[in-house]
DRENVOKE-554550 format. One record per residue (C-alpha): x, y, z; residue in one letter; chain. Coordinates in nm, 2 decimals, m for minus. Layout:
N
R      c1      c2      c3  residuo  cadena
R       X       Y       Z        A       A
...
//
This chain:
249
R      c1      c2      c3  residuo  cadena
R   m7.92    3.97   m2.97        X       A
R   m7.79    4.07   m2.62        X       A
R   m7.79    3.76   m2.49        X       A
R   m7.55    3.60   m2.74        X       A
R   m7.32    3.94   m2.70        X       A
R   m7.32    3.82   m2.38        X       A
R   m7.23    3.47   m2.39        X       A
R   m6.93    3.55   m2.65        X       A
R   m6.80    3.85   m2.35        X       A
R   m6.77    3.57   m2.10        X       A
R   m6.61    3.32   m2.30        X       A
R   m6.35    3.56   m2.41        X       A
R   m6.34    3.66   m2.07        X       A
R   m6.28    3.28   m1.99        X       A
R   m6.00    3.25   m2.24        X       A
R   m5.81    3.54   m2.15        X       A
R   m5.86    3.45   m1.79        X       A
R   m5.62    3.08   m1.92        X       A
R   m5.39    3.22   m2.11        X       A
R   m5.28    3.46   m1.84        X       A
R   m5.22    3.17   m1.58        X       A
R   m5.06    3.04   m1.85        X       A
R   m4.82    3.28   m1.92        X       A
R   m4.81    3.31   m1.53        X       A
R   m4.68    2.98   m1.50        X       A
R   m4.42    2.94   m1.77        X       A
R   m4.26    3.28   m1.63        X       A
R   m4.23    3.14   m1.33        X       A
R   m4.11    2.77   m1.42        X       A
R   m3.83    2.98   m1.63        X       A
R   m3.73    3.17   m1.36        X       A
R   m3.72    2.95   m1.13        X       A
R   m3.49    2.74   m1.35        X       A
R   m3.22    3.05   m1.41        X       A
R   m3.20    3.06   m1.06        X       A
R   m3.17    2.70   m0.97        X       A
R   m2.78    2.55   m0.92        X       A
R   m2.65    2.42   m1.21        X       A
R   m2.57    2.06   m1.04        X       A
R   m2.39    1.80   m1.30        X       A
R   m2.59    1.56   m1.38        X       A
R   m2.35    1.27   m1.28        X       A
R   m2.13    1.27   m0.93        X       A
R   m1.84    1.42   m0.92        X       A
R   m1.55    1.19   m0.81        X       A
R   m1.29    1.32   m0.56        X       A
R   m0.93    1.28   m0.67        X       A
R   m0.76    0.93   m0.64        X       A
R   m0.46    1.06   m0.45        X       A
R   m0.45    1.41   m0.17        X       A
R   m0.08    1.35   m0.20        X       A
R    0.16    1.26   m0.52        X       A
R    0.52    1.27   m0.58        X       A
R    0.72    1.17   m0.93        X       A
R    1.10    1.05   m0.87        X       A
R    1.11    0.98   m0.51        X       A
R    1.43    0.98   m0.32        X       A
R    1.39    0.93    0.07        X       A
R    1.62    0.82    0.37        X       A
R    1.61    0.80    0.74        X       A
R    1.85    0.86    0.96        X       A
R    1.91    0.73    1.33        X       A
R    2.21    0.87    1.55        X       A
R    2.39    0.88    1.24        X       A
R    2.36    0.56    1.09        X       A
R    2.11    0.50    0.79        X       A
R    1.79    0.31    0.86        X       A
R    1.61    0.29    0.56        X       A
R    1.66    0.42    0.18        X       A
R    1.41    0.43   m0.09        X       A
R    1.46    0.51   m0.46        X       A
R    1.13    0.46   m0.61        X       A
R    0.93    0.65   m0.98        X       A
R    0.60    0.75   m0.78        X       A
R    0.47    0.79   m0.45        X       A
R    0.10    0.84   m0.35        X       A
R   m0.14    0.90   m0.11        X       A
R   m0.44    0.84   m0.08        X       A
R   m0.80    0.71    0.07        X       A
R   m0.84    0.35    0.21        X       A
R   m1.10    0.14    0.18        X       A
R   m1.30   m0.10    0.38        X       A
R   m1.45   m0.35    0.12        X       A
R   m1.55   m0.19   m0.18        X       A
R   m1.60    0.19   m0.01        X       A
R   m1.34    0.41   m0.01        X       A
R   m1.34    0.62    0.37        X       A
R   m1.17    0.96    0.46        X       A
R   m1.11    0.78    0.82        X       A
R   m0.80    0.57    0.69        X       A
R   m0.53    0.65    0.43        X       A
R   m0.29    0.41    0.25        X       A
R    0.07    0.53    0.06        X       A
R    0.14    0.40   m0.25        X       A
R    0.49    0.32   m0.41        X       A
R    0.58    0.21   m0.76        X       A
R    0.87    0.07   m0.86        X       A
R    1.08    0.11   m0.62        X       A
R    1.41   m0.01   m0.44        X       A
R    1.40   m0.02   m0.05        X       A
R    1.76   m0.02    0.12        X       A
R    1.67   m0.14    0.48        X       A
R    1.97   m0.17    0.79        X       A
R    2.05   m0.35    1.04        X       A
R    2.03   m0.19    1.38        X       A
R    2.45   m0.27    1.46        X       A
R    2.72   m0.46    1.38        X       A
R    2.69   m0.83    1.37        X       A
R    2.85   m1.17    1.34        X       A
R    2.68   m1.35    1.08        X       A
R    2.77   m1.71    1.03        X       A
R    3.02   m1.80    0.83        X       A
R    2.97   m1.90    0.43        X       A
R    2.84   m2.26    0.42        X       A
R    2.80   m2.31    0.86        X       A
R    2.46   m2.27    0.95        X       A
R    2.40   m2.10    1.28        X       A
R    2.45   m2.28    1.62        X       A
R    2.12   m2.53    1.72        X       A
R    1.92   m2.43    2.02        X       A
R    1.64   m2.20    1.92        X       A
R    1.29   m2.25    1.77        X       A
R    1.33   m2.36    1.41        X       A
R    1.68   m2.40    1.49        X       A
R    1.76   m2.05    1.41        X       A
R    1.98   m1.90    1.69        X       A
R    1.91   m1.54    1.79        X       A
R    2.25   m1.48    1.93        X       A
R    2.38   m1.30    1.70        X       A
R    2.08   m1.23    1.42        X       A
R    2.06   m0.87    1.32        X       A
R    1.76   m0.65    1.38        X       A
R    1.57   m0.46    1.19        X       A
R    1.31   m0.32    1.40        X       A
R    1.45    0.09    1.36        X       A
R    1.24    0.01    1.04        X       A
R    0.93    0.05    1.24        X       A
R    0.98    0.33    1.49        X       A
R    0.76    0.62    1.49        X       A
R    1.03    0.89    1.32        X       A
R    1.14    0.61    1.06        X       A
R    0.83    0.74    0.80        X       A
R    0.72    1.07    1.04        X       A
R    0.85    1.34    0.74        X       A
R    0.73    1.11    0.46        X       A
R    0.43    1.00    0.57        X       A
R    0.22    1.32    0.77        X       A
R   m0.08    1.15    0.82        X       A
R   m0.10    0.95    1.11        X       A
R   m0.39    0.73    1.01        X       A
R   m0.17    0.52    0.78        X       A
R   m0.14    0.13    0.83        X       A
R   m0.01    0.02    0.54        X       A
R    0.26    0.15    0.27        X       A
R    0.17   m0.03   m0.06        X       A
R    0.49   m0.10   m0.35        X       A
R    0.43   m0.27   m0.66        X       A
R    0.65   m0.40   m0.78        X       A
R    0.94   m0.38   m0.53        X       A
R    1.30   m0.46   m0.43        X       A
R    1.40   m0.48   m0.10        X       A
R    1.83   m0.52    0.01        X       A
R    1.84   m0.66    0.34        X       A
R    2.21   m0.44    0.44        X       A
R    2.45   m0.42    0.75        X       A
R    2.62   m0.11    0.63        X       A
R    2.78   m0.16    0.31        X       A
R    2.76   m0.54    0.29        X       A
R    2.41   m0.69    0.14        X       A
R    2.30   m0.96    0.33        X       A
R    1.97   m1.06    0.13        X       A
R    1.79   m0.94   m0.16        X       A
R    1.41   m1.01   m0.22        X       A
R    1.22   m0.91   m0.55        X       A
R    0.87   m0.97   m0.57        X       A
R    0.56   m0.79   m0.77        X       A
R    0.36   m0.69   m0.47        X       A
R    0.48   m0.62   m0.10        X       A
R    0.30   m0.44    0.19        X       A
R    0.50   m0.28    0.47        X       A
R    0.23   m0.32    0.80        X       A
R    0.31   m0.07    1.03        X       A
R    0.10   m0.20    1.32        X       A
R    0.19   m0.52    1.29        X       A
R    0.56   m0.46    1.21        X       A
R    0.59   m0.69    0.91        X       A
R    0.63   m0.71    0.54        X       A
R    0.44   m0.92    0.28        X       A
R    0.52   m1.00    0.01        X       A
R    0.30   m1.17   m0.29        X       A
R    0.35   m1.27   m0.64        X       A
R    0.69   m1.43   m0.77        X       A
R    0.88   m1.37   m0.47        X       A
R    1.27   m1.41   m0.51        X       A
R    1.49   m1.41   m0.19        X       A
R    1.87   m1.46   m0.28        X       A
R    2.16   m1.45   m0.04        X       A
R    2.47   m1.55   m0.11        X       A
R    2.46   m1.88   m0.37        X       A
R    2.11   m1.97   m0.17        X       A
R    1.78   m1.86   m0.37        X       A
R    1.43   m1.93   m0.25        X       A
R    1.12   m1.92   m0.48        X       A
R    0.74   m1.89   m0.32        X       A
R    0.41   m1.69   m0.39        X       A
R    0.38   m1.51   m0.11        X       A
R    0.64   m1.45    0.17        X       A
R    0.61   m1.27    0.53        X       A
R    0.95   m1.13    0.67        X       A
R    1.00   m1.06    1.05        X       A
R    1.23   m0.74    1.12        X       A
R    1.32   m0.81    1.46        X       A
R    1.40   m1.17    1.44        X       A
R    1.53   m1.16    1.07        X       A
R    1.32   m1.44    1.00        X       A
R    1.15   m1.56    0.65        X       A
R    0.77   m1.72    0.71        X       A
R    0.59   m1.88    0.43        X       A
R    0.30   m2.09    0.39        X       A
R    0.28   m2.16    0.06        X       A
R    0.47   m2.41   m0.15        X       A
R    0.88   m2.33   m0.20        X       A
R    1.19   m2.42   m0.37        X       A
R    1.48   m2.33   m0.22        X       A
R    1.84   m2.39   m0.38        X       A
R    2.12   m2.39   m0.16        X       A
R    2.48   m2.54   m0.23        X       A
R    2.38   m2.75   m0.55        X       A
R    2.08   m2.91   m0.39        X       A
R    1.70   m2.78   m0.41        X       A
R    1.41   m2.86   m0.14        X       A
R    1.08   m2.81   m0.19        X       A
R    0.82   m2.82    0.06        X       A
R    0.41   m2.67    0.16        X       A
R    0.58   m2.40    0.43        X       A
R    0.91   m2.30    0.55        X       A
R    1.07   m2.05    0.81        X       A
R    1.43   m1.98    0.79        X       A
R    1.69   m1.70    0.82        X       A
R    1.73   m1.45    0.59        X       A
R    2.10   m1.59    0.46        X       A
R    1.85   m1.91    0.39        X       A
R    2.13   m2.13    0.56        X       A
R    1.87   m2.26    0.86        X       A
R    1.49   m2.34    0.95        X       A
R    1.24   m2.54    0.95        X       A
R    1.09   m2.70    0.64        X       A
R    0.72   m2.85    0.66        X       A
R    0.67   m3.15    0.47        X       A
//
């Protein structure tokens, strides 16, 4: 009889001795997991823009004289990206909808209506008496609207850009897409791109525009209608009154 008394102590003994680890453990795994940081379970994604502003209404002054106007319904700033990753290194602006005023350094003779500018320079454009728009791109033109200084690239879609000297509009260009480089002192435009200047209008898909020399690039095919008559051609670079250039055939 003792021996069996025995046997039944210990495996009691045995029993007890696992349900207390047990319990041991479970405490423990709860705590553990009241203390723990509640992390989400998916990643949490940073906002699109660090900078945003609804109804924009900006100009730039130079000694005076206006250099650049912009009416536009958003601006934005936010992260670039190199590929398909977005880095904190580089930042881009962001415009919608918007109408760009840019002027012309100073006064200028621009060639009378229907007499295309005197011969003698490459692509028979002459330089004379072109105007220039290169205030566009100096370093206080953007400095108040644009305060980081990482920022290549100023982003409209879509976009209207007058071409002025002072009052007087000397080209108009409409497109759904343009890209003002700030290092490389250009704008691109892409997608239905309209220049019109005077009773001259020039159709492309995508459309480079050189400040300083008032020039028009494209590589892509054209049609520009000037005087009753319409040429097409591959690639073109003319003035922005569209009255000289160079056609590629």
């Amino acid at each position: 009889m003792i021996i069996p008394s025995i046997f039944l102590i210990k495996r009691n003994i045995i029993w007890l001795a696992i349900a207390i680890v047990a319990l041991s453990g479970g405490l423990a795994f709860f705590c553990l997991q009241r203390e723990a940081p509640n992390y989400p379970s998916k990643k949490v994604s940073q906002p699109a823009y660090q900078t945003q502003i609804d109804g924009l209404r900006f100009y730039e002054l130079n000694h005076g004289r206006r250099v650049v106007s912009i009416t536009a319904d958003r601006f934005a700033i936010g992260r670039g990206k190199i590929g398909f990753f977005s880095t904190g290194l580089t930042r881009k602006a962001i415009i919608q909808n918007a109408i760009i005023e840019i002027y012309a350094n100073s006064q200028f003779a621009a060639p009378p209506p229907g007499k295309p500018s005197p011969q003698g320079t490459p692509g028979n454009i002459s330089l004379e008496n072109h105007p220039d728009f290169t205030r566009l791109f100096a370093e206080e033109t953007f400095s108040s609207l644009l305060p980081v200084r990482n920022i290549a690239e100023i982003e409209i879609s879509p976009v209207t850009i007058r071409l002025r000297n002072d009052d007087k509009v000397l080209a108009s260009i409409a497109a759904v897409r343009a890209a003002i480089l700030l290092r490389e002192k250009r704008i691109r435009f892409t997608g239905q791109v309209r220049v019109s200047s005077g009773d001259a209008e020039l159709t492309t898909e995508e459309l480079i525009f050189i400040p300083e020399a008032a020039l028009l690039q494209t590589d892509h095919p054209f049609i520009l209608k000037r005087g009753g008559n319409a040429i097409h051609g591959p690639a073109l670079t003319t003035d922005i009154f569209l009255k000289s250039g160079t056609a590629t055939n």
